[in-house]
N, C-alpha and C positions, 0 to 999 in steps of 0.2 A: 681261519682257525682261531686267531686274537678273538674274533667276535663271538665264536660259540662257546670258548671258555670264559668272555664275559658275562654271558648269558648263565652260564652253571657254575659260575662262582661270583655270584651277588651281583651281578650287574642289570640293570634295569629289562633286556633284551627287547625294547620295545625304540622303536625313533630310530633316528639315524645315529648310526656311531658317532663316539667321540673321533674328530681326527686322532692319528696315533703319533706318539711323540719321538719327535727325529730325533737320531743319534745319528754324528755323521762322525767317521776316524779317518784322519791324514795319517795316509800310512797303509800301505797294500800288504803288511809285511806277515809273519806265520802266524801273529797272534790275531789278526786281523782277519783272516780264513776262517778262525773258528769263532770268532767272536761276532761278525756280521750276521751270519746264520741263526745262531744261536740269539742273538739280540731281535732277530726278524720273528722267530718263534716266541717269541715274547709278549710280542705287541709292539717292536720299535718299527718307525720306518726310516730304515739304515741307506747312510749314503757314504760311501768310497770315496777318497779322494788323495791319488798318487800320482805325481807328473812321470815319476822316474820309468821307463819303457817296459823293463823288466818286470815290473811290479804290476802295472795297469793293464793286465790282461783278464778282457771281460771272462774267460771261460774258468778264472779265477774265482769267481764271483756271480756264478747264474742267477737268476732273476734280482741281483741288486744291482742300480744303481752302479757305475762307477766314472767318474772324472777324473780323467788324464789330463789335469791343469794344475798349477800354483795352487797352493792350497787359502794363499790372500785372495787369489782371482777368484775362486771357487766358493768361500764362503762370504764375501760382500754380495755375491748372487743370489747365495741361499739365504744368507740373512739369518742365522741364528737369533732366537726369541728366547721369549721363557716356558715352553718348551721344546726345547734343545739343548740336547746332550752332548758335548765333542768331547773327542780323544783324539791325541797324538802317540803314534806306535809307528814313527817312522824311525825313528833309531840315528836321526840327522836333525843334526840342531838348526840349519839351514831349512828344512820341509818343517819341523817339529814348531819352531819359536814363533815365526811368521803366523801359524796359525793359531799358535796360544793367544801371542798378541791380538788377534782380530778376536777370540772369543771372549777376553780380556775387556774388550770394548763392546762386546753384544752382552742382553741380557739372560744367556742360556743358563741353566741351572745348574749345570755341572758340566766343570771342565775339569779333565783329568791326563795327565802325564805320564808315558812308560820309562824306566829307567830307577836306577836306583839311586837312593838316598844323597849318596856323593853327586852324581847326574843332576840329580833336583835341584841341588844346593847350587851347582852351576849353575844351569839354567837359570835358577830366581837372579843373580848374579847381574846375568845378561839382559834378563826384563827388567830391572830396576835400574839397568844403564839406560834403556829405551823412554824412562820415566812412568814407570809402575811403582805403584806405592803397596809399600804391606796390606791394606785393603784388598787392593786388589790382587796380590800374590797371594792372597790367603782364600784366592778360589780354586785356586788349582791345587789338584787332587794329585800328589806325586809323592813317592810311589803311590803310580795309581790304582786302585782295587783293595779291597778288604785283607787285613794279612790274614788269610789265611792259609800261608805256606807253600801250596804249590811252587812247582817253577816250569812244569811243560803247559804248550800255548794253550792246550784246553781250561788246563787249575787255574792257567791266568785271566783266562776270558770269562771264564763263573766268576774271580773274586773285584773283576771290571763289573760285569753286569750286577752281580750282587749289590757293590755300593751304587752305582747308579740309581737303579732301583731300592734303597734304601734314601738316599737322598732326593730324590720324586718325590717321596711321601712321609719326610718329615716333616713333622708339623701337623699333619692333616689326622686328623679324628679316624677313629680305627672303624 
C-alpha cells in the first residue's frame, strides 16, 4: 500500500523502493495498539518491543513485529540509525529510560516520551544522573506528540505520528 501511494502522490514509481523508516515503541501498551497499525499504514516499518508477559502478546499485534525482550537487549540488535524513530509508551520508568538512554546514544531522528510534563521533568532528572547532557535531552520529544488535545489512545497516536512525521521532513525542500 506505502508503495502505491508513493506512486500517486509524487513519488518516482519506477526502481526499487526506498527502504521504509523504522519506528520501533518500547511499550505494548493501549497507545501502542493503535499507533503501530496506524504507523504501518503510513509507510513505517514498526517494531514492538515489551518484555512484561501481559503485554507481549503477538495476537496483539498481527503482522507486526514484536519482542518479548529488554528493550536495551532489543534495540543494540536493531541498531537504531538515522532513520529511526523510537517511542517509549511503557508507562515504567524501568522499560521507558533504559531504552531512551540507548536511543540517546544512536543516531535516530526522533525519540519521543509518553507521560506528562511533570513525568518528563523527572525522567530528564534521571537521564542527567546517567550523564546526558542538555544536548542530548533536548532530543527527546516529551510530552510526546503534537499538542493537539486529544487524550484517548487513538488522538494520541495521530498527534505521535503527526510529529514524527513532521520531524522526518524538516528541513527537506517541499
Amino acid at each position: 500500500m506505502a508503495e502505491e501511494v508513493g506512486r500517486c502522490c509524487g513519488g518516482a514509481g519506477g526502481g526499487a523502493p526506498p527502504l521504509p523508516v523504522r519506528l520501533i515503541l518500547v511499550g505494548a501498551a493501549h497507545v501502542a495498539l493503535v499507533l503501530a497499525p496506524m504507523a504501518g499504514l503510513a509507510g513505517f516499518a514498526v517494531t514492538v518491543i515489551d518484555p512484561r508477559p501481559a503485554f507481549a502478546d503477538p495476537t496483539r499485534f498481527p503482522g507486526i513485529p514484536l519482542l518479548a525482550e529488554r528493550p536495551e537487549a532489543a534495540l543494540e540488535r536493531l541498531a537504531p540509525d538515522a532513520e529511526t524513530a523510537l517511542v517509549t509508551l511503557g508507562h515504567d520508568p524501568g522499560l521507558d529510560e533504559p531504552a531512551l538512554a540507548a536511543g540517546l546514544r544512536s543516531p535516530a531522528f526522533y525519540i519521543g516520551a509518553l507521560g506528562s510534563a511533570r513525568t518528563q521533568e523527572r525522567r530528564l532528572g534521571r537521564l542527567r544522573e546517567m550523564g546526558f547532557g542538555a544536548a542530548d535531552l533536548a532530543r527527546i520529544h516529551g510530552p510526546v506528540g503534537l499538542p493537539l488535545g486529544g487524550r484517548a489512545p487513538a488522538e494520541i497516536a495521530v498527534s505521535i505520528l503527526a510529529e514524527i512525521i513532521r520531524e522526518r521532513h524538516r528541513g527537506k525542500a517541499a
